[in-house]
C-alpha positions in Angstrom: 40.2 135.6 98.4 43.2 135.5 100.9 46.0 135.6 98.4 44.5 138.7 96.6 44.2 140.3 100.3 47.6 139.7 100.6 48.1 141.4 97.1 45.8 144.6 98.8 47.6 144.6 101.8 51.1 145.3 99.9 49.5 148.2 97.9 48.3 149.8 100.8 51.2 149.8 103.2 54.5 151.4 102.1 56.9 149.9 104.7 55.1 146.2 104.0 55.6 147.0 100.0 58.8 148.6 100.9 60.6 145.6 102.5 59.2 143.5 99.3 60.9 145.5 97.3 64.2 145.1 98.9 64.2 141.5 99.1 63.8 141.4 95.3 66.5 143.8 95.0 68.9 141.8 97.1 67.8 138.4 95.4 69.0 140.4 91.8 71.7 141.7 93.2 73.3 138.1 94.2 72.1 136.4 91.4 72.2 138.7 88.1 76.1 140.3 88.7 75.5 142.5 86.0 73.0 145.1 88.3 75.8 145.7 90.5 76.6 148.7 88.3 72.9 149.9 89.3 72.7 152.5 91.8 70.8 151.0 94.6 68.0 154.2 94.6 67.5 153.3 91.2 67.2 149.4 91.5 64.5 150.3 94.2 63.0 152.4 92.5 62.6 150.2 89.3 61.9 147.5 90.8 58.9 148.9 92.7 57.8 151.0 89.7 57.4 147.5 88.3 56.2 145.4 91.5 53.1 148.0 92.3 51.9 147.7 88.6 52.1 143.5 89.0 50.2 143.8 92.2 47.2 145.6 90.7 46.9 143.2 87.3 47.2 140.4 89.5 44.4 141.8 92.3 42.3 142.4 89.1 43.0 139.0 87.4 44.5 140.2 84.3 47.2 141.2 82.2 48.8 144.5 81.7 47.3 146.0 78.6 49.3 148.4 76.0 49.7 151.5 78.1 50.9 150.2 81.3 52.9 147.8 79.0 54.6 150.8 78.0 55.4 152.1 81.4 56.6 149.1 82.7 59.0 148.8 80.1 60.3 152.1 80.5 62.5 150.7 83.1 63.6 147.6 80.7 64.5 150.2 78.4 66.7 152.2 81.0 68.6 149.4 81.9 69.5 149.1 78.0 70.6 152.3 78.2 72.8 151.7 81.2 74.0 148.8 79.3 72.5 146.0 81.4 72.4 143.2 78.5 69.1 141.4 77.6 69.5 138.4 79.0 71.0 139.8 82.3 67.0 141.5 82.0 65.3 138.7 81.7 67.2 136.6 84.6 66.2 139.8 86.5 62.4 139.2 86.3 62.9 135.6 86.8 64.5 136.0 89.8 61.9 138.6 91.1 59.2 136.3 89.8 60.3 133.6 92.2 61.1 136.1 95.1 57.6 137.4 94.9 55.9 134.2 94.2 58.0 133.3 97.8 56.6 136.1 99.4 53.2 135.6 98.8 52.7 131.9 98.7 54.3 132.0 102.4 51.9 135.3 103.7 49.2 133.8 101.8 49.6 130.1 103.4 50.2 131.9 107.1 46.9 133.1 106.0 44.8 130.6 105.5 44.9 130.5 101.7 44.3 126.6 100.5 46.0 124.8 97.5 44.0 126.2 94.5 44.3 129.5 95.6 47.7 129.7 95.5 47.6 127.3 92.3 45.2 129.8 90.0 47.6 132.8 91.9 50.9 131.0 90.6 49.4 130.5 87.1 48.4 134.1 87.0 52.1 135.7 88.4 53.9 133.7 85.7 51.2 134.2 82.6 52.2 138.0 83.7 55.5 137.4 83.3 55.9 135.9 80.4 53.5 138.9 78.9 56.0 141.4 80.4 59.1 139.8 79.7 58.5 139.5 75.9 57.3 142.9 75.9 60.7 143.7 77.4 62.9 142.3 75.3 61.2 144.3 72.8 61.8 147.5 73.9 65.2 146.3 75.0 66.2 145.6 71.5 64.1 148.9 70.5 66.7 150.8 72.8 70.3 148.8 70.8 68.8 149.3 67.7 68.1 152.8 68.4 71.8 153.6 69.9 73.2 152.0 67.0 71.6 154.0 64.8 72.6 156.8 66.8 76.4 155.6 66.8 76.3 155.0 63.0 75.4 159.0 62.5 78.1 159.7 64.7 80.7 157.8 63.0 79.6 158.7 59.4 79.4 162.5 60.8 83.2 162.0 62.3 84.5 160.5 59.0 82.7 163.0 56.8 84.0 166.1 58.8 87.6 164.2 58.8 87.5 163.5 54.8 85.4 166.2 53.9 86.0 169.4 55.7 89.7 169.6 56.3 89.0 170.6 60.0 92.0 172.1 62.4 94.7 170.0 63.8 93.2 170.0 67.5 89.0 168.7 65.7 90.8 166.1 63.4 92.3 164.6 66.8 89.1 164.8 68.5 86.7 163.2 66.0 89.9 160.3 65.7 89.6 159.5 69.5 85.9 159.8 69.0 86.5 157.0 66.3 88.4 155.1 68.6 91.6 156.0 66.6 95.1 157.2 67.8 95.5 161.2 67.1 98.4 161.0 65.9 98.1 157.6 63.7 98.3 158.1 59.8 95.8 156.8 57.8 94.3 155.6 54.3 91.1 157.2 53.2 88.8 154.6 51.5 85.2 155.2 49.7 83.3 151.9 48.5 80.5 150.8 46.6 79.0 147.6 48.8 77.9 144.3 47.0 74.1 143.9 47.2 73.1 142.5 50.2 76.1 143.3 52.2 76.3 145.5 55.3 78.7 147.8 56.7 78.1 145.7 59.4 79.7 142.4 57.6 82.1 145.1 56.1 83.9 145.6 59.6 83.2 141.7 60.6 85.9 141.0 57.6 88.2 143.6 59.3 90.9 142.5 61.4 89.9 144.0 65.0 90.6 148.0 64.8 91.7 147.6 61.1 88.7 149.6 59.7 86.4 152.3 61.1 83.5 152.7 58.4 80.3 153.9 57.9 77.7 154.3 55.2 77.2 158.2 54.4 75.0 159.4 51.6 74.8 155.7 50.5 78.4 155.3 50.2 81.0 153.8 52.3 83.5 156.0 54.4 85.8 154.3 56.5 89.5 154.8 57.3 92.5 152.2 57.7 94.6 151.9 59.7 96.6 149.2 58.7 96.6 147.1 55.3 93.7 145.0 55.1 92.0 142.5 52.4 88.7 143.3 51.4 87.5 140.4 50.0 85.9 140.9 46.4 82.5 139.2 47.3 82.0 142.6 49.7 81.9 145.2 47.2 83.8 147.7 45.1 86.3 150.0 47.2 89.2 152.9 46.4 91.8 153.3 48.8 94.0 157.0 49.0 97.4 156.9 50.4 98.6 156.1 53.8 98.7 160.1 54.8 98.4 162.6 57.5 96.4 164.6 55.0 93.1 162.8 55.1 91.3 164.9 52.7 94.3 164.4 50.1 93.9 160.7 50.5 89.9 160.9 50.4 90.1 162.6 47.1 92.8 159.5 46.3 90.1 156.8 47.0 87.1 158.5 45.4 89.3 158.6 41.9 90.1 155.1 42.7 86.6 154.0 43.2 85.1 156.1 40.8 87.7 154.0 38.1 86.9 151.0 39.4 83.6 151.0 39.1 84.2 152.1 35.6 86.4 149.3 34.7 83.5 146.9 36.2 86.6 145.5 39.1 85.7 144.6 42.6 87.7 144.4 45.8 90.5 147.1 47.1 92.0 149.1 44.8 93.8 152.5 44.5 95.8 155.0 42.1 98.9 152.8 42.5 97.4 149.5 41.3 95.4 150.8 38.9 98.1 152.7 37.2 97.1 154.2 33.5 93.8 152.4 33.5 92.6 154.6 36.2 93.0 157.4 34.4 92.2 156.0 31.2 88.8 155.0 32.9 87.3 158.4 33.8 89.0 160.5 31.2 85.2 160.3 29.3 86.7 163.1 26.8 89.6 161.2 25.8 87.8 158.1 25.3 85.7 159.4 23.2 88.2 161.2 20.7 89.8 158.1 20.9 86.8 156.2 19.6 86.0 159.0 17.2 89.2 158.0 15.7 89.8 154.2 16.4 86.7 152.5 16.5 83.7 154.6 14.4 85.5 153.7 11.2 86.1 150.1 12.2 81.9 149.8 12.9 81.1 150.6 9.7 82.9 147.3 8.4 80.3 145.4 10.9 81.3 142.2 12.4 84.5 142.7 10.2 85.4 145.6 11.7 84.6 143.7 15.5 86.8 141.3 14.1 90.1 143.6 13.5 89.6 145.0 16.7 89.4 142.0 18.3 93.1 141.2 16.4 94.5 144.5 17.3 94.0 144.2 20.9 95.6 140.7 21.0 98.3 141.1 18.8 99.5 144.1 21.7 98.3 141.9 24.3 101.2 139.3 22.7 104.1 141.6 22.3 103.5 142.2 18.7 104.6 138.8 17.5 102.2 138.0 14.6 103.0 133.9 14.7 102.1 134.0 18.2 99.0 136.5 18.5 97.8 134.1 15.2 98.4 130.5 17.3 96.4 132.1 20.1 93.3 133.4 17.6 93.4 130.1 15.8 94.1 131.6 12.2 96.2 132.0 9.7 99.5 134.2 10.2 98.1 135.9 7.0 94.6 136.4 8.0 95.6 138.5 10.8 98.0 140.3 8.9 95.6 141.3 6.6 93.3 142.4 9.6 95.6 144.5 10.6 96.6 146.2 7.6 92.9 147.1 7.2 92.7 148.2 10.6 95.8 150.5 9.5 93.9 151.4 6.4 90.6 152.5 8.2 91.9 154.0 11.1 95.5 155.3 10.3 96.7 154.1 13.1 100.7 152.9 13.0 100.7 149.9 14.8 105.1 150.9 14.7 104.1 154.1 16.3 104.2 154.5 20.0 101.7 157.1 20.4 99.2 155.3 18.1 100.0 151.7 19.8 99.2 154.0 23.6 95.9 155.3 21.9 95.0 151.6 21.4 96.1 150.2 24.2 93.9 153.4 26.3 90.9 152.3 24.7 91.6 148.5 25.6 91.8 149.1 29.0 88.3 150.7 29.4 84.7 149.5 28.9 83.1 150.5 25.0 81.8 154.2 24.8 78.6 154.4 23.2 78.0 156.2 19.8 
């Protein structure tokens, strides 16, 4: 068959394969701008890794199977690695598909070749490509999934040695540049809890641009701010530290403020400052349970009575102490609350006049029910 002489002819002679090569290399060149930053040796030597591989299928009649799949695509997957995007890829093998199908349809005709020759060759060159070029985008997406995995362990490594390991002056201002920080910038630790379903990924999206650096470490989110941001609620649970050259002072901050938090069941931002008491109250486990030693056991043993005066004693603090008003809120009786309380006085003795007891109340109001 002529067209497949032609097809021998360009495997056996180097100059004739040679000068192929460079015309696809100039057609990508002028039509995909993105290969300019290509050395030419390289381009050449891609492309003809690729075009001596197309030439034997296509002598043969068939497609590439797994193997050479593999070694074509080892150039795809270079050119991800020089950052040559996937679609500038694929316009590069559709150019060089029409180059070559220029090439040899015109040696081919000079030749003698008739219609369905070239017809059966045409359908052949393009069935090829379509094979390669799914294969490519493959291993081009292989190759950004890959590097972003690699970039995520670099910026959970940074972050962990920054909020972790108290490193020297000159490391903390290299692994901030690494992060794409300013070295001298101050910043707020934060440690988060994501919603399920969320990534760290969406996590930055709802970042203003260069307002967050974060990465998931040991399941948990680290990240740094540099400027106030709102983290929306739906995105997870997160404790923020103090705006601080000290980055380990302020990691230990946010990790107090997320480990409340959680504790209180609250999403969204928060930190020591806006937590206030409760975040204390809420991972002081010892206190909270002398307090419920003292408080709440004796009220349980009254059942849904003693759920009842609870229930009384924390809104009658939550309304200033004003019986008429705690009683209009609880829809009962002035009395009948009075009396719960006196029993709750009774039971407990607790003052409900004394400061100290009315704080011991209040602590135990402001955290989730211990167990016992």
């Amino acid at each position: 068959m002529t067209v497949r002489a032609v097809l021998s002819d360009l495997l056996r002679d180097p100059a004739m394969l040679d000068a192929a090569v460079h015309r696809l290399v100039a057609r990508i060149r002028t039509r995909v701008p993105e290969y300019d930053r290509i050395p030419d040796a390289a381009l050449r030597q891609g492309n003809r890794r690729i075009m001596v591989a197309a030439l034997a299928h296509l002598r043969e009649g068939r497609m590439p199977d797994g193997a050479e799949l593999r070694e074509i695509n080892g150039v795809g997957a270079e050119r991800a690695r020089q950052g040559i995007s996937l679609s500038a890829v694929l316009a590069a093998y559709s150019v060089a598909g029409e180059e070559f199908w220029k090439l040899l349809s015109t040696e081919g005709r000079r030749r003698g070749a008739d219609d369905a020759a070239l017809l059966t060759m045409m359908h052949l060159i393009w069935r090829w490509l379509d094979v390669v070029t799914v294969a490519a985008a493959e291993a081009h997406r292989e190759v950004e999934l890959r590097s972003a995995r690699e970039d995520e362990q670099r910026m959970g490594d940074a972050l962990r040695a920054l909020l972790t390991q108290a490193p020297s002056e000159l490391a903390t201002q290299q692994y901030l540049v690494q992060l794409g920080l300013a070295p001298d910038g101050k910043y707020s630790a934060m440690r988060g809890r994501l919603a399920p379903g969320v990534t760290v990924s969406a996590l930055r999206a709802a970042t203003p641009d260069g307002g967050l650096v974060a990465a998931v470490v040991n399941q948990e989110v680290l990240g740094l701010l540099a400027s106030p941001v709102r983290l929306l609620p739906s995105l997870g649970t997160f404790g923020i530290g103090p705006e601080t050259a000290d980055l380990r002072a302020s990691y230990v901050a946010a990790g107090r403020a997320l480990t409340a938090a959680l504790r209180l069941g609250l999403t969204g931002p928060h930190s020591l400052a806006s937590l206030r008491l409760s975040g204390i109250a809420a991972v002081d486990g010892d206190m909270a349970k002398v307090l419920t030693e003292r408080l709440l056991v004796p009220l349980r043993v009254k059942g849904n009575f003693g759920e009842e005066i609870w229930r009384s004693v924390q809104a009658y603090l939550a309304h200033g102490l004003r019986v008429d008003e705690t009683a209009a809120a609880m829809h009962i009786h002035p009395n009948t609350l009075r009396h719960r309380l006196t029993h709750f006085t009774d039971l407990t003795g607790a003052d409900l006049r004394d400061p100290a007891d009315i704080a011991e109340i209040w602590w135990l109001s402001a955290i989730p029910p211990q167990g016992g």
